[in-house]
VEXVO-181419 format. One record per residue: residue number from 1; residue in three letters; x, y, z of N, C-alpha, C in turn. Coordinates in Angstrom, 1 decimal. Example, Ala and Ser with C-alpha at 12.3 -4.5 7.8 and 13.67 -1.06 7.14 Angstrom:
[guvo 1 'ALA' [13.2 -5.7 7.8] [12.3 -4.5 7.8] [13.2 -3.3 7.8]]
[guvo 2 'SER' [12.8 -2.2 7.1] [13.7 -1.1 7.1] [12.9 0.0 7.9]]
end
This chain:
[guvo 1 'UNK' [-107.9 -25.1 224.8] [-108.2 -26.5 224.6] [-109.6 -26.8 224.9]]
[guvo 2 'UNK' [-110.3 -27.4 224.0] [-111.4 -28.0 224.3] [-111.9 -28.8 225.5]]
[guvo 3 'UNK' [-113.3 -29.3 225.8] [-113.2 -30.2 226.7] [-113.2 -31.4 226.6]]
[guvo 4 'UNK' [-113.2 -31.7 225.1] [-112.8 -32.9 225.0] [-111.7 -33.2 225.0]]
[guvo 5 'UNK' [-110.8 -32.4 224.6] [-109.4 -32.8 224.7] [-108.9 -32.6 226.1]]
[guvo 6 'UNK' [-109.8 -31.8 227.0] [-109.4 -31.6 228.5] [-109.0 -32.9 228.8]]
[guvo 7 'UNK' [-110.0 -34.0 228.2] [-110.4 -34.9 229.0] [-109.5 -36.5 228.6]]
[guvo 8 'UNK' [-109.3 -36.0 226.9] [-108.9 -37.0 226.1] [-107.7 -37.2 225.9]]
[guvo 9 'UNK' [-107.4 -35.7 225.6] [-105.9 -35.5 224.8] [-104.6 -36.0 225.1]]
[guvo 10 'UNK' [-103.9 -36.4 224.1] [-102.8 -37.3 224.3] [-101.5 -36.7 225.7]]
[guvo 11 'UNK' [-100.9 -37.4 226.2] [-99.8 -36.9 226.8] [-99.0 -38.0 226.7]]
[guvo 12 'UNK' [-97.9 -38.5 226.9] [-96.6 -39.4 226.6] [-97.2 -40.7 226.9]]
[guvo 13 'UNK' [-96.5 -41.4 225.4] [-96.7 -42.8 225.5] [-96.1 -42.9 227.2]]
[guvo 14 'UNK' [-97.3 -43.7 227.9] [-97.0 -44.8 228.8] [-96.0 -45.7 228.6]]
[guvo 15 'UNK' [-95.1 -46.8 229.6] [-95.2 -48.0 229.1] [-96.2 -48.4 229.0]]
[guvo 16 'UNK' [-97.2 -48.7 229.9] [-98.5 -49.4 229.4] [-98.5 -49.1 227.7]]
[guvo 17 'UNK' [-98.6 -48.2 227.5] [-99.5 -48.0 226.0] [-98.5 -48.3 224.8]]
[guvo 18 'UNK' [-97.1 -49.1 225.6] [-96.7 -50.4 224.3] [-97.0 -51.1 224.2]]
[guvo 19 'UNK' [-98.0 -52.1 225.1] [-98.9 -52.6 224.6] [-99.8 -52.5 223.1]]
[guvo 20 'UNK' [-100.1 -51.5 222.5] [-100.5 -50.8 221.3] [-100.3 -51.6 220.1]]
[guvo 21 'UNK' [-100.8 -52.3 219.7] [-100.6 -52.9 218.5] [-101.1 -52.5 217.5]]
[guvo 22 'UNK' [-100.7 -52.6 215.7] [-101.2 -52.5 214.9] [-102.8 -53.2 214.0]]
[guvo 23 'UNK' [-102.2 -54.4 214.9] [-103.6 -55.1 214.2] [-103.9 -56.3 215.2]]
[guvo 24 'UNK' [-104.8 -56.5 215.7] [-105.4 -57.7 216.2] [-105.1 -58.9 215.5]]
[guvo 25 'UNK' [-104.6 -59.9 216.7] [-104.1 -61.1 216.3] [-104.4 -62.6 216.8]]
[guvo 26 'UNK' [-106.2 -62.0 217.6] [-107.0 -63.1 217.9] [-107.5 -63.8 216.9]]
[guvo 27 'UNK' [-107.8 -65.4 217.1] [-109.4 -65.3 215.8] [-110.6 -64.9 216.4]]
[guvo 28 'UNK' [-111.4 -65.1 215.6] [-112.6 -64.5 215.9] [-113.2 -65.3 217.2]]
[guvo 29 'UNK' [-114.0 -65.0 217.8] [-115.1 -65.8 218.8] [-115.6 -65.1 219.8]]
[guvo 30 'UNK' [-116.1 -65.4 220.6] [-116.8 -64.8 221.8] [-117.9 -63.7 221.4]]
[guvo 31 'UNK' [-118.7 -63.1 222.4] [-119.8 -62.1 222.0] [-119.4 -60.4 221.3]]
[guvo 32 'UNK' [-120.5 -60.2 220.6] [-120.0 -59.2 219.8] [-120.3 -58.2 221.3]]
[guvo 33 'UNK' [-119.6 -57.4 220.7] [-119.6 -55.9 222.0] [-120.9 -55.1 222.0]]
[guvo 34 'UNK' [-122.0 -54.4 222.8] [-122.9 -53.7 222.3] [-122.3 -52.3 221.3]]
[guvo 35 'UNK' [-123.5 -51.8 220.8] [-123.1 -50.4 220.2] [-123.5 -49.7 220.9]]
[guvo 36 'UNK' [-121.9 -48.2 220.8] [-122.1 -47.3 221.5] [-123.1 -46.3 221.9]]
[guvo 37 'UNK' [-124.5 -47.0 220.7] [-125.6 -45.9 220.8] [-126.4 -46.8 221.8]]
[guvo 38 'UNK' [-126.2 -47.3 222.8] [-127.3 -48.5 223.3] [-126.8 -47.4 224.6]]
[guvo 39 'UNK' [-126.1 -46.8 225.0] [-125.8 -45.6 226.0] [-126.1 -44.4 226.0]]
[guvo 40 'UNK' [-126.9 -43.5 227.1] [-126.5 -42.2 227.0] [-125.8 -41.4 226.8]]
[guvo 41 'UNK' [-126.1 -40.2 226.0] [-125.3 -39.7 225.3] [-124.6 -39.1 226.6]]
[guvo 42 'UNK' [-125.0 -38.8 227.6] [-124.2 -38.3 228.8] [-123.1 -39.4 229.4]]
[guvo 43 'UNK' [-123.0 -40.7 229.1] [-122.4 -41.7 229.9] [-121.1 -42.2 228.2]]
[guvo 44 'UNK' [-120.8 -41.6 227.5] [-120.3 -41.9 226.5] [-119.0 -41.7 226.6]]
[guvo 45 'UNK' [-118.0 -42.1 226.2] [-116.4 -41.7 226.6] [-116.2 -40.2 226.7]]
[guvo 46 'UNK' [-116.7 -39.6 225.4] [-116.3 -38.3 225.4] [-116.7 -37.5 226.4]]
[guvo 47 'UNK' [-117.4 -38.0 227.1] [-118.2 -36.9 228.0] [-118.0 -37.3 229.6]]
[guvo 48 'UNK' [-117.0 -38.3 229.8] [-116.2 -38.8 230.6] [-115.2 -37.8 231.4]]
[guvo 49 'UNK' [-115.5 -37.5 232.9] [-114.3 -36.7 233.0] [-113.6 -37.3 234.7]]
[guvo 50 'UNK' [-112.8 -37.7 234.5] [-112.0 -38.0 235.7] [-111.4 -37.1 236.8]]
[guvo 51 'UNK' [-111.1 -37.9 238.1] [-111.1 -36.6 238.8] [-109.3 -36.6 238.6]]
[guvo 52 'UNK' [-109.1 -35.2 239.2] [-107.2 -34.9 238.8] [-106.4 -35.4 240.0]]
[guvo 53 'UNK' [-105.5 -35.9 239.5] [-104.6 -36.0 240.0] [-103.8 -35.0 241.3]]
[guvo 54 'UNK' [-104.1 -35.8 242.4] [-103.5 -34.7 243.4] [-102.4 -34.1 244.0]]
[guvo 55 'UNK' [-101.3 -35.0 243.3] [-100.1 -35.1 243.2] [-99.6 -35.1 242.5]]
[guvo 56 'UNK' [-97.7 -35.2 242.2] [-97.1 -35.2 241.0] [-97.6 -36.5 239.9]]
[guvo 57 'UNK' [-97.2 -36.1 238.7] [-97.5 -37.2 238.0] [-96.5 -37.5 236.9]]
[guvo 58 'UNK' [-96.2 -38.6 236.3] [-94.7 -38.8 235.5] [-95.2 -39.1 233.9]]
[guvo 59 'UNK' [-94.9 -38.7 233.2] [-94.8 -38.8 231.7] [-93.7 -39.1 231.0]]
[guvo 60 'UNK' [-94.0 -39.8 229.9] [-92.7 -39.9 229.1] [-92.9 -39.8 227.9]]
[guvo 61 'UNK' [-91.8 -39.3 227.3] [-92.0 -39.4 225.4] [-91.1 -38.0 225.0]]
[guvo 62 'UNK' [-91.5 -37.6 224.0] [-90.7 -36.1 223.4] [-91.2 -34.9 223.9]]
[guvo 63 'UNK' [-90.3 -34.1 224.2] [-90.4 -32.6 224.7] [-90.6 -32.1 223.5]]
[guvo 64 'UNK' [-91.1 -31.3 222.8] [-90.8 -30.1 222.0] [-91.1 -28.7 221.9]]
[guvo 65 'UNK' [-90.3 -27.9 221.8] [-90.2 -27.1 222.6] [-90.5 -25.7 221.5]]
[guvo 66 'UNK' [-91.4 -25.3 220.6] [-90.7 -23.8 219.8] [-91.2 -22.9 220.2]]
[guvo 67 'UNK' [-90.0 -22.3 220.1] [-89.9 -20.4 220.7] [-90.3 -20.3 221.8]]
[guvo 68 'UNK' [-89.9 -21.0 222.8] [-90.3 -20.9 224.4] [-91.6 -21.8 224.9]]
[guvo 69 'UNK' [-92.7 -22.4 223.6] [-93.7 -23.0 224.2] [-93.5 -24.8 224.1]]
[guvo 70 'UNK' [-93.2 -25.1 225.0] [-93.2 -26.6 225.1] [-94.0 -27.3 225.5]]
[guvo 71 'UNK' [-94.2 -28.4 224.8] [-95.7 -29.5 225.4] [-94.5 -30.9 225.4]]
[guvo 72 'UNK' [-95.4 -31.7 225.7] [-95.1 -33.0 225.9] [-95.9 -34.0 225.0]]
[guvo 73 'UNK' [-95.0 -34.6 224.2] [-96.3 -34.8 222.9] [-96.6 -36.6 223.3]]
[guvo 74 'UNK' [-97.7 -36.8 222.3] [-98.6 -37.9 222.4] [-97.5 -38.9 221.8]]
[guvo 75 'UNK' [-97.8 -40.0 221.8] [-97.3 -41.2 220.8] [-97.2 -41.0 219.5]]
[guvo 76 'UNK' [-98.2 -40.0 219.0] [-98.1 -39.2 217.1] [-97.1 -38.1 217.1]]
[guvo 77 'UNK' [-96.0 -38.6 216.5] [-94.8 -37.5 216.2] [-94.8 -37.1 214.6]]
[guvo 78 'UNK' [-95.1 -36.2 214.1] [-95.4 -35.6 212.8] [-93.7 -36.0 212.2]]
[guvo 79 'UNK' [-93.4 -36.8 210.8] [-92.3 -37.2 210.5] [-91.9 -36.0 209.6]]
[guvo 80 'UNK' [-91.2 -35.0 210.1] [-91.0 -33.4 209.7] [-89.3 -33.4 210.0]]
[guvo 81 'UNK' [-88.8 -32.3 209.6] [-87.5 -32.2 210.5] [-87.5 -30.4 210.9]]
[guvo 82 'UNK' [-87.8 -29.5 212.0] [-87.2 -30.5 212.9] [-89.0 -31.3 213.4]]
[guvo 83 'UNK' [-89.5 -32.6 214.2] [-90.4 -32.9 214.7] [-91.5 -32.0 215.1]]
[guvo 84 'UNK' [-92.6 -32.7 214.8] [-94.3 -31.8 215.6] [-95.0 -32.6 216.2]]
[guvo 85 'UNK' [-96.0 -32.3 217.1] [-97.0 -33.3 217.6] [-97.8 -32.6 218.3]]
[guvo 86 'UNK' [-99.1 -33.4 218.4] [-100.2 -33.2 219.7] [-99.5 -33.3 221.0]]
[guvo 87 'UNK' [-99.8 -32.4 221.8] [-99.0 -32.6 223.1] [-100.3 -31.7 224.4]]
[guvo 88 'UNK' [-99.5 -32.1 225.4] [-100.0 -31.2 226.7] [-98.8 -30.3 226.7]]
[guvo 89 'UNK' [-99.4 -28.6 227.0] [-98.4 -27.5 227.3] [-97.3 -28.0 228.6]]
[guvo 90 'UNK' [-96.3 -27.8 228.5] [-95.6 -28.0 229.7] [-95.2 -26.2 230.4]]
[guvo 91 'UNK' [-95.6 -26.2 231.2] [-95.0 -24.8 232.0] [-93.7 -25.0 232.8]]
[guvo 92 'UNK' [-93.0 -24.0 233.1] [-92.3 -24.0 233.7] [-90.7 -25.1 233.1]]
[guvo 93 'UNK' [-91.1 -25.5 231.6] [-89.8 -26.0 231.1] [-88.5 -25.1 230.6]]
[guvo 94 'UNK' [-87.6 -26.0 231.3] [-86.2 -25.0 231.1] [-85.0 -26.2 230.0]]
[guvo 95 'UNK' [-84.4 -25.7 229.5] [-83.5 -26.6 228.9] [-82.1 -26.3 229.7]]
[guvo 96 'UNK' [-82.2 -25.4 230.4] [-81.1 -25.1 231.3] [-80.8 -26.5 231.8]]
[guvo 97 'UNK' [-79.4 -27.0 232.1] [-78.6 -28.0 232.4] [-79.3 -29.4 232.2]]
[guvo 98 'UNK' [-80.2 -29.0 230.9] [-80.7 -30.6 230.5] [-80.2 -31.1 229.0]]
[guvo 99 'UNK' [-79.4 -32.3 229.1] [-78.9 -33.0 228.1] [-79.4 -34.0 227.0]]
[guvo 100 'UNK' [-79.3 -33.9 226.0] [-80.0 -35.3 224.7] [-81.1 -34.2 224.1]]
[guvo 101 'UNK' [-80.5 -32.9 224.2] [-81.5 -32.1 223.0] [-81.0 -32.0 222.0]]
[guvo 102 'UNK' [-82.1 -31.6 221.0] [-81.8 -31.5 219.4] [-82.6 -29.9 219.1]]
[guvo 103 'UNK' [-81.9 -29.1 218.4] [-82.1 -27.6 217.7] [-81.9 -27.8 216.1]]
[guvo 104 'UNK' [-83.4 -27.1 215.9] [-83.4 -26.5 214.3] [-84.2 -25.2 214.1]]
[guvo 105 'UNK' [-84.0 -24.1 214.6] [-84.2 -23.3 213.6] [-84.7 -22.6 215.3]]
[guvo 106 'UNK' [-86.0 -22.5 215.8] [-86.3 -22.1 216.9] [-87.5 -23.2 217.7]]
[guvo 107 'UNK' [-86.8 -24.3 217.3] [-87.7 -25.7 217.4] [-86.5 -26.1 218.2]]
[guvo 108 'UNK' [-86.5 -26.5 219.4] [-85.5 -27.8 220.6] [-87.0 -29.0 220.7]]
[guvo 109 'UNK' [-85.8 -30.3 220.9] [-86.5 -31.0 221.4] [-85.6 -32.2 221.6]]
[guvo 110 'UNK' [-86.2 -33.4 222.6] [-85.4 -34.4 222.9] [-86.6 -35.2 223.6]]
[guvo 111 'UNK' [-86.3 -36.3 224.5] [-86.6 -37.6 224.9] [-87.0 -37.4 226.7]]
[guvo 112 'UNK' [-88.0 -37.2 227.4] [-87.4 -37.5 228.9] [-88.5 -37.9 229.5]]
[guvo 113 'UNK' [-88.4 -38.0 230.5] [-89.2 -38.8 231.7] [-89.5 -37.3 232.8]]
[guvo 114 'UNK' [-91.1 -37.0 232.2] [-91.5 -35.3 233.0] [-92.1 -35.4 234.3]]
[guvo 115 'UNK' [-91.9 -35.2 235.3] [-92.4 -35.2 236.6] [-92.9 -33.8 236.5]]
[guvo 116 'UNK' [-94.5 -33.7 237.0] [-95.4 -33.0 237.0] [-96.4 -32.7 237.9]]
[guvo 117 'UNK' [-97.1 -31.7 237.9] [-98.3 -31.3 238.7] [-99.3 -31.8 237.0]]
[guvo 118 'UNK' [-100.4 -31.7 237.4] [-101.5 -31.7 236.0] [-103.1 -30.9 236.5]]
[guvo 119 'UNK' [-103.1 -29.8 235.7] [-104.7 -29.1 235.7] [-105.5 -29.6 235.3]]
[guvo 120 'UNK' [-105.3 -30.9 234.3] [-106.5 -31.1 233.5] [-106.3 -30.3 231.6]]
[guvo 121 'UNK' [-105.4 -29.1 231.6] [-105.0 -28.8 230.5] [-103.5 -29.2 230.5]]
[guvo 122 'UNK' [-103.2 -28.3 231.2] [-101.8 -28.0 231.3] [-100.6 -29.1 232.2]]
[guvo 123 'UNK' [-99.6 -29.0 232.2] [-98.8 -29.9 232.9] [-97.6 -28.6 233.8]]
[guvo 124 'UNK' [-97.5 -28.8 234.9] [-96.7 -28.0 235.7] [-95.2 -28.5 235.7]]
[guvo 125 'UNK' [-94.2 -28.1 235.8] [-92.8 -29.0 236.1] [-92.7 -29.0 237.7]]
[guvo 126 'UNK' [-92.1 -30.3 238.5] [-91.5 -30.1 239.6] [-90.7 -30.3 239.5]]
[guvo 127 'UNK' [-89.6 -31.2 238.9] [-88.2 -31.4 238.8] [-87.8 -31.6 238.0]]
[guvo 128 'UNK' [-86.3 -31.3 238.0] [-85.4 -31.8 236.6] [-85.8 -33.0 235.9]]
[guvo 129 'UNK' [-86.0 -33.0 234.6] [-86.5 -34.2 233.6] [-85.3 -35.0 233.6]]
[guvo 130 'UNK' [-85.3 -36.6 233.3] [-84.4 -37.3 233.2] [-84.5 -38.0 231.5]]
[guvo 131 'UNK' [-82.9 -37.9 231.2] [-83.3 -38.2 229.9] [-83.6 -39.5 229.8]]
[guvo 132 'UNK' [-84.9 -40.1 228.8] [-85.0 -41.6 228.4] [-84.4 -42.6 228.1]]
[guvo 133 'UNK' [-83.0 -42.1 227.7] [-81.9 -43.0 227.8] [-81.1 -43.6 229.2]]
[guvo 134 'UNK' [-81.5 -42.9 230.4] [-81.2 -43.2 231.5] [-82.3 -43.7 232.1]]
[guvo 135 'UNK' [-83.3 -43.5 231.9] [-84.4 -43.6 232.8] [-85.0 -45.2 232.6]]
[guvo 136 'UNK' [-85.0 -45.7 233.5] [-85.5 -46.9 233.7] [-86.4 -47.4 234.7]]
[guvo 137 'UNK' [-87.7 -47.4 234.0] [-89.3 -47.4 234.7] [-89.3 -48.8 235.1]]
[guvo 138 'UNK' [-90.0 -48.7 235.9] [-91.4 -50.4 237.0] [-91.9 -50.7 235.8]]
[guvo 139 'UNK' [-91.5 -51.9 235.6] [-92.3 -52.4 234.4] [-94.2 -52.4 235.0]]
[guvo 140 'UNK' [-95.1 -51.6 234.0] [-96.5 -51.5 234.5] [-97.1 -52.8 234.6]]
[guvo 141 'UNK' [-98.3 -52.7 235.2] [-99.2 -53.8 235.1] [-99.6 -54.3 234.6]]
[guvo 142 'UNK' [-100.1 -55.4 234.1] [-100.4 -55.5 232.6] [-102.4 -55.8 233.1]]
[guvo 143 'UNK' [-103.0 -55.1 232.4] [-104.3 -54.8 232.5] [-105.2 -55.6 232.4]]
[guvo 144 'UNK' [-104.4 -56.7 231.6] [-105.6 -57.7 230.8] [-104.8 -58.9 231.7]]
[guvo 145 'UNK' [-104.5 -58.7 233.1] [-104.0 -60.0 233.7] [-102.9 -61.2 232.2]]
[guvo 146 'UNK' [-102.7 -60.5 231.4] [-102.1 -61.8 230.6] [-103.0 -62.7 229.7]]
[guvo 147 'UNK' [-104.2 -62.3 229.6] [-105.2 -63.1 229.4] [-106.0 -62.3 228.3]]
[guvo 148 'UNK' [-105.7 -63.4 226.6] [-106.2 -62.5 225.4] [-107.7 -62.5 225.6]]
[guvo 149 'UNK' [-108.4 -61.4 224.8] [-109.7 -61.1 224.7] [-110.3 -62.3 224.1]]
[guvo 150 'UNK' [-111.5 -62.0 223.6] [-112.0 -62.8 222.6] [-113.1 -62.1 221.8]]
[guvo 151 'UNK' [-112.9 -61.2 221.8] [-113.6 -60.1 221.1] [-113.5 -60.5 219.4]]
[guvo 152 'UNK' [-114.5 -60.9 218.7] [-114.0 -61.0 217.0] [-113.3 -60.1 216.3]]
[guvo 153 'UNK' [-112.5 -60.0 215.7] [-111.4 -59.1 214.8] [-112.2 -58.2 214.0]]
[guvo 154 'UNK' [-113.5 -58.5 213.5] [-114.6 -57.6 212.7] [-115.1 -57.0 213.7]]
[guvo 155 'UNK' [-115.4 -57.0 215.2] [-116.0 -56.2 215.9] [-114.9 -55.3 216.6]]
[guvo 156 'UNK' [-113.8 -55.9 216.6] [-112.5 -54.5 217.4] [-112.2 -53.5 216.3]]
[guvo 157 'UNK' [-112.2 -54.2 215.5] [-112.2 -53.0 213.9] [-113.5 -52.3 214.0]]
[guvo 158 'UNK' [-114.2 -52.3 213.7] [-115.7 -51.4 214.0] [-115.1 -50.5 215.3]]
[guvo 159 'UNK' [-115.0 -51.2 216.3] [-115.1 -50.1 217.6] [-113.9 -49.4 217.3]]
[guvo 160 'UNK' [-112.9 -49.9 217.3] [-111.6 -49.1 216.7] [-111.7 -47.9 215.7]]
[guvo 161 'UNK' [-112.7 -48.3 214.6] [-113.1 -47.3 213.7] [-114.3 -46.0 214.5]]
[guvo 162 'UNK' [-114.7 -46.4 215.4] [-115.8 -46.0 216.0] [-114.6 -44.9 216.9]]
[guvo 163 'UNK' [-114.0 -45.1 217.9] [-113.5 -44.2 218.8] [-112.7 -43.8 218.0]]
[guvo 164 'UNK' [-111.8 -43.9 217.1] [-110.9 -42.8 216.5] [-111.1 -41.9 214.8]]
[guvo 165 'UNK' [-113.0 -42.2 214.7] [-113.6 -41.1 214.3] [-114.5 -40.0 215.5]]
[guvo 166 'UNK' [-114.5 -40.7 216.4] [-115.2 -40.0 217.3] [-114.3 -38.9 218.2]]
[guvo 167 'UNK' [-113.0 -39.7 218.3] [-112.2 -39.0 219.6] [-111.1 -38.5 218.8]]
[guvo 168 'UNK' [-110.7 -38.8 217.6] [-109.8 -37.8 216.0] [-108.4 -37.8 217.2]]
[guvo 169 'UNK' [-107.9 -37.0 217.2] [-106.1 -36.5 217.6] [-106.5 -36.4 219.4]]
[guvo 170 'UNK' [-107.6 -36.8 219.9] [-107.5 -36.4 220.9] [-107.0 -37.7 222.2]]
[guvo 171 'UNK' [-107.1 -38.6 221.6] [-106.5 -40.1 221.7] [-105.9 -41.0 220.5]]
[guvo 172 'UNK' [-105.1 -42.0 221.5] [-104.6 -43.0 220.2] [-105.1 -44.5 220.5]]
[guvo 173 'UNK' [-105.9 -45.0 219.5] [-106.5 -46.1 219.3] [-105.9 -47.2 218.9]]
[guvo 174 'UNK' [-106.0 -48.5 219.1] [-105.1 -49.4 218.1] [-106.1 -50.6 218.8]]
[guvo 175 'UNK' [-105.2 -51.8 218.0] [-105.8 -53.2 218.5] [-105.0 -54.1 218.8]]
[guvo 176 'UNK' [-104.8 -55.6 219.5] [-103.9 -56.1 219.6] [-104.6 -57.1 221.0]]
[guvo 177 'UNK' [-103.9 -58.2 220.8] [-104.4 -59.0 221.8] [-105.3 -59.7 222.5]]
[guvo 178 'UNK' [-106.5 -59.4 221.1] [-108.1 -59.5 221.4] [-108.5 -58.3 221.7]]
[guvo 179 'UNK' [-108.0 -57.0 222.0] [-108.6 -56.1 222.7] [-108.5 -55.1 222.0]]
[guvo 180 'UNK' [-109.3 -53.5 221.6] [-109.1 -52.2 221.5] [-108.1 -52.0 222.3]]
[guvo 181 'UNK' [-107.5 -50.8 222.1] [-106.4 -50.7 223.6] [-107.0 -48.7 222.9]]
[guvo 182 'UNK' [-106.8 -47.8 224.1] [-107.6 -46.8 223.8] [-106.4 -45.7 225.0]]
[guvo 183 'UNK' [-105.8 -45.1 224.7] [-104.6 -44.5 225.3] [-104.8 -42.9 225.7]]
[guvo 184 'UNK' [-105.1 -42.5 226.6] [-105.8 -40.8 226.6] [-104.4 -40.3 228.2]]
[guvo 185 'UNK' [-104.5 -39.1 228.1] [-103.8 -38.3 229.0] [-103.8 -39.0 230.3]]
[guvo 186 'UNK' [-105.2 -39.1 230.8] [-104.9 -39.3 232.4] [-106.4 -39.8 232.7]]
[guvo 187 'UNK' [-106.3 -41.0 233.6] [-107.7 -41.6 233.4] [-107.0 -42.7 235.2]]
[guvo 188 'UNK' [-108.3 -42.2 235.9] [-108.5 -42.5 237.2] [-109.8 -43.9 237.2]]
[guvo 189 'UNK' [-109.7 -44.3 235.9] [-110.6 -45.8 236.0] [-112.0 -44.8 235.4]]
[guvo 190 'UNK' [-112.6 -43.4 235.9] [-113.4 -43.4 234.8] [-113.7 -43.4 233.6]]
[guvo 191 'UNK' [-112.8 -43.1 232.8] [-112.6 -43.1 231.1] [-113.1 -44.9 230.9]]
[guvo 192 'UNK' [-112.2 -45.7 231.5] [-112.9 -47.3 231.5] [-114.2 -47.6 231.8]]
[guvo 193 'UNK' [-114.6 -46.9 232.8] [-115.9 -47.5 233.5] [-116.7 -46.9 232.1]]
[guvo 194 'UNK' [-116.5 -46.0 231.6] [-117.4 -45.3 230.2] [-117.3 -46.2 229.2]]
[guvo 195 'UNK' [-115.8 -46.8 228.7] [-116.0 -47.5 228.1] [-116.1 -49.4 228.0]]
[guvo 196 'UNK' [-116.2 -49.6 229.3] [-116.8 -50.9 229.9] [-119.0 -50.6 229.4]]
[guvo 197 'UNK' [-119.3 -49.6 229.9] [-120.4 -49.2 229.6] [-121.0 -49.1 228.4]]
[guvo 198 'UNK' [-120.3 -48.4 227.1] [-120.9 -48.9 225.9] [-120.2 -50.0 224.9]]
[guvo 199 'UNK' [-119.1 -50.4 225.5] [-118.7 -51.9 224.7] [-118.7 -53.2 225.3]]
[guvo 200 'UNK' [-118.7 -53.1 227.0] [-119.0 -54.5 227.7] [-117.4 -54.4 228.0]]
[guvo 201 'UNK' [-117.3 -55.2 229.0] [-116.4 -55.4 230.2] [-115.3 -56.1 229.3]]
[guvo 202 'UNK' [-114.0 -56.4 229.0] [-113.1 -56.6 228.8] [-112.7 -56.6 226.9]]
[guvo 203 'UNK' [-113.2 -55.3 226.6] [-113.2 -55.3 225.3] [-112.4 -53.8 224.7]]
[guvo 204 'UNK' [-112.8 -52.8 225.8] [-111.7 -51.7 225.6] [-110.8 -51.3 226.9]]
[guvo 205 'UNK' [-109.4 -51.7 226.6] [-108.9 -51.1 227.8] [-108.6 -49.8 227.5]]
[guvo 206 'UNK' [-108.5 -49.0 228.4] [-107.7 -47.9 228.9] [-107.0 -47.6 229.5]]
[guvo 207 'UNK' [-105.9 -47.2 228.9] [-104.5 -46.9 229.6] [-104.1 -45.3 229.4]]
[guvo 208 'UNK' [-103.7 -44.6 230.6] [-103.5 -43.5 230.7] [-101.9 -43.4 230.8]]
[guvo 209 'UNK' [-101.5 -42.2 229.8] [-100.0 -41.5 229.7] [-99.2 -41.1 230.8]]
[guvo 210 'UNK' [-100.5 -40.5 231.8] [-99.7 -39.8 233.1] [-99.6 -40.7 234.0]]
[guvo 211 'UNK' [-99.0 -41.6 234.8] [-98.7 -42.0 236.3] [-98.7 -41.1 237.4]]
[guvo 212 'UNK' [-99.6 -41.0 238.1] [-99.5 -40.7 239.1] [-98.6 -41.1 240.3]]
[guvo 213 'UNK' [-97.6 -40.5 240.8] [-96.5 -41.3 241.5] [-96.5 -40.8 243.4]]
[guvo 214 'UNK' [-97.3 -39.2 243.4] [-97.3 -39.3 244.9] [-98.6 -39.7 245.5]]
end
């Protein structure tokens, strides 16, 4: 894995990252955002790297699992049968006495809620996954206090176009609420402070897939 993707790459829709909208549904007003070239190239999202997680951490979304290697995939599920995706490796996954999977061919996969260690590539297991049909999360925080952006809809499109030519499969981008919303593996408020830095303070949030829970 690259180091961008060390840093970027998808792991399980969050709840936070329902938030995710298709299209921005502010009108326009307030100040345009700076461009991302007005920053050094060392201070730029991609080059962003957070410290890890020192405890377990919880994921959610699809397992998939072929021929023994299983990852935990992003919010992009390839519409295939059986299913594909960008994911983080999961080690130490067993399907032993876990229920709500699906088999085609040498492809398993299903729904759950993964409690983990995380390297920065890889995802470690500590305990039995719970299937998503049981599992019932803390509703998250909501980031933006409740309170829409005012970012113009011609400038969240630009930036929107801007990070998901820049950051490709390694995050998922979208807009909604006034805001970019910007969704990467695991982010300890640096990935934000990067991008507070080349777009201005309440114009990209970031929301990370992994929860840290100990």
């Amino acid at each position: 894995m690259s180091t961008s993707q060390r840093r970027l790459a998808l792991a399980a829709t969050s709840a936070v990252g329902l938030l995710l909208l298709s299209a921005c549904a502010t009108e326009p007003g307030g100040t345009a955002a700076p461009s991302s070239t007005t920053v050094p190239s060392d201070q730029r999202i991609e080059d962003a790297l957070p410290e890890l997680p020192e405890g377990r951490v919880l994921g959610t979304g699809m397992v998939i699992d072929v021929a023994g290697d299983a990852v935990l995939c992003g919010p992009m599920i390839m519409e295939s049968y059986p299913p594909q995706c960008h994911g983080v490796p999961l080690d130490g996954w067993t399907w032993d006495g876990v229920d709500g999977s699906e088999t085609s061919g040498d492809t398993t996969w299903g729904t759950y809620a993964v409690y983990a260690t995380y390297d920065g590539d890889r995802l470690t297991v500590t305990d039995p996954p719970i299937m998503l049909a049981l599992y019932d999360p803390i509703a998250p925080e909501d980031p933006t206090g409740g309170v829409e952006g005012d970012t113009p809809i011609e400038e969240l499109t630009r930036i929107q176009d801007d990070l998901a030519a820049r950051l490709g499969t390694d995050a998922s981008v979208g807009s909604g609420q006034g805001y970019v919303w910007l969704t990467v593996v695991w982010d300890d408020g640096t990935i934000q402070d990067a991008a507070d830095a080349e777009y201005g303070e309440g114009v990209v949030i970031v929301t990370s897939g992994l929860r840290e829970i100990d």
